[in-house]
C-alpha positions as CSV (number, residue, x, y, z in Angstrom):
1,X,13.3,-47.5,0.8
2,X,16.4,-47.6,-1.8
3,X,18.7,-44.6,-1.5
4,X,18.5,-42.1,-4.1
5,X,22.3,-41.6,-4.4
6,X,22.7,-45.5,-5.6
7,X,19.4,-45.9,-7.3
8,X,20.3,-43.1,-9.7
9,X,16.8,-41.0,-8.9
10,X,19.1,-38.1,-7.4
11,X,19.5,-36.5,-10.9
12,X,15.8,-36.7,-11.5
13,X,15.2,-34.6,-8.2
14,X,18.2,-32.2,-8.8
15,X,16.5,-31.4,-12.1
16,X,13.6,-30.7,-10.4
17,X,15.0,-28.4,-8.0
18,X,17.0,-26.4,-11.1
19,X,13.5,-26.2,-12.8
20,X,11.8,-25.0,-10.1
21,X,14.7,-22.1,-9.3
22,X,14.8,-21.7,-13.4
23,X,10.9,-20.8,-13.3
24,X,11.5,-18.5,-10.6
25,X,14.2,-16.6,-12.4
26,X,11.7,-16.4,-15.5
27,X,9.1,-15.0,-13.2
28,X,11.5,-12.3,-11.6
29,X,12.6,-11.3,-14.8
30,X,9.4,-10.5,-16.4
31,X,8.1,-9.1,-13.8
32,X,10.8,-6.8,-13.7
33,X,10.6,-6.2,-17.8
34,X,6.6,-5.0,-17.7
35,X,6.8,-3.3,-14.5
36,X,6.6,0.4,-15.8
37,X,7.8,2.9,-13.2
38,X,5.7,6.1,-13.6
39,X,6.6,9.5,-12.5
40,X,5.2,11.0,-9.7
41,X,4.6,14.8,-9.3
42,X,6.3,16.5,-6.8
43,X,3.7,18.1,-4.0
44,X,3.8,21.4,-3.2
45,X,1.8,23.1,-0.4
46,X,0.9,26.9,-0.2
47,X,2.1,28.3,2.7
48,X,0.1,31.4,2.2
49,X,-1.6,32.8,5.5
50,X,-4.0,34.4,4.5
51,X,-5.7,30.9,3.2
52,X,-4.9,29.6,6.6
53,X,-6.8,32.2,8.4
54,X,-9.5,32.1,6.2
55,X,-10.1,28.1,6.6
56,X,-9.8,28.7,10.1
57,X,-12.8,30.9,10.2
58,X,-14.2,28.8,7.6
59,X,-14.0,25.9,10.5
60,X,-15.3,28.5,13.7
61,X,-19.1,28.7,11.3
62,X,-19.1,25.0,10.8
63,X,-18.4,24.7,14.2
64,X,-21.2,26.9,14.9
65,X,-23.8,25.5,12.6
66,X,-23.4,21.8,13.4
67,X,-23.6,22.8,17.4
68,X,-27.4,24.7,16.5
69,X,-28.5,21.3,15.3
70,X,-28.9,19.8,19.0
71,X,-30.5,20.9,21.9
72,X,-29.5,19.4,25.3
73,X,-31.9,18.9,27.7
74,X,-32.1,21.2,30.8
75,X,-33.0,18.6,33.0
76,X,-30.3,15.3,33.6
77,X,-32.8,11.8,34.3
């Protein structure tokens, strides 16, 4: 094996290596020119009570309704 530093074959890898770090810049930079960075709305939530109470009763007759669909068993086997 002939060492790269006499053979001359060290500037063929270092140009390698600076157009392998060259394509990455490329990359980073267009992905940073088409990456569009879109406005998101601000979330507000009610803190009304009255719709609280109501979805709370809303939630005692579902409650209700899905617990008349099965009847246990009096006897355990």
């Amino acid at each position: 094996m002939q060492n790269p530093f006499e053979s001359g074959h060290i500037k063929n890898y270092i140009l390698a290596y600076a157009s392998v770090v060259v394509i990455m810049v490329l990359f980073f930079i267009a992905s940073t020119l088409f990456n569009d960075i879109e406005e998101v709305e601000k979330k507000v939530f009610d803190v009304n009570i009255s719709t609280a109470v109501e979805t709370e009763k809303l939630r005692k007759n579902i409650v209700e309704v899905n617990a008349s669909r099965f009847k246990l068993m009096k006897q355990v086997y």
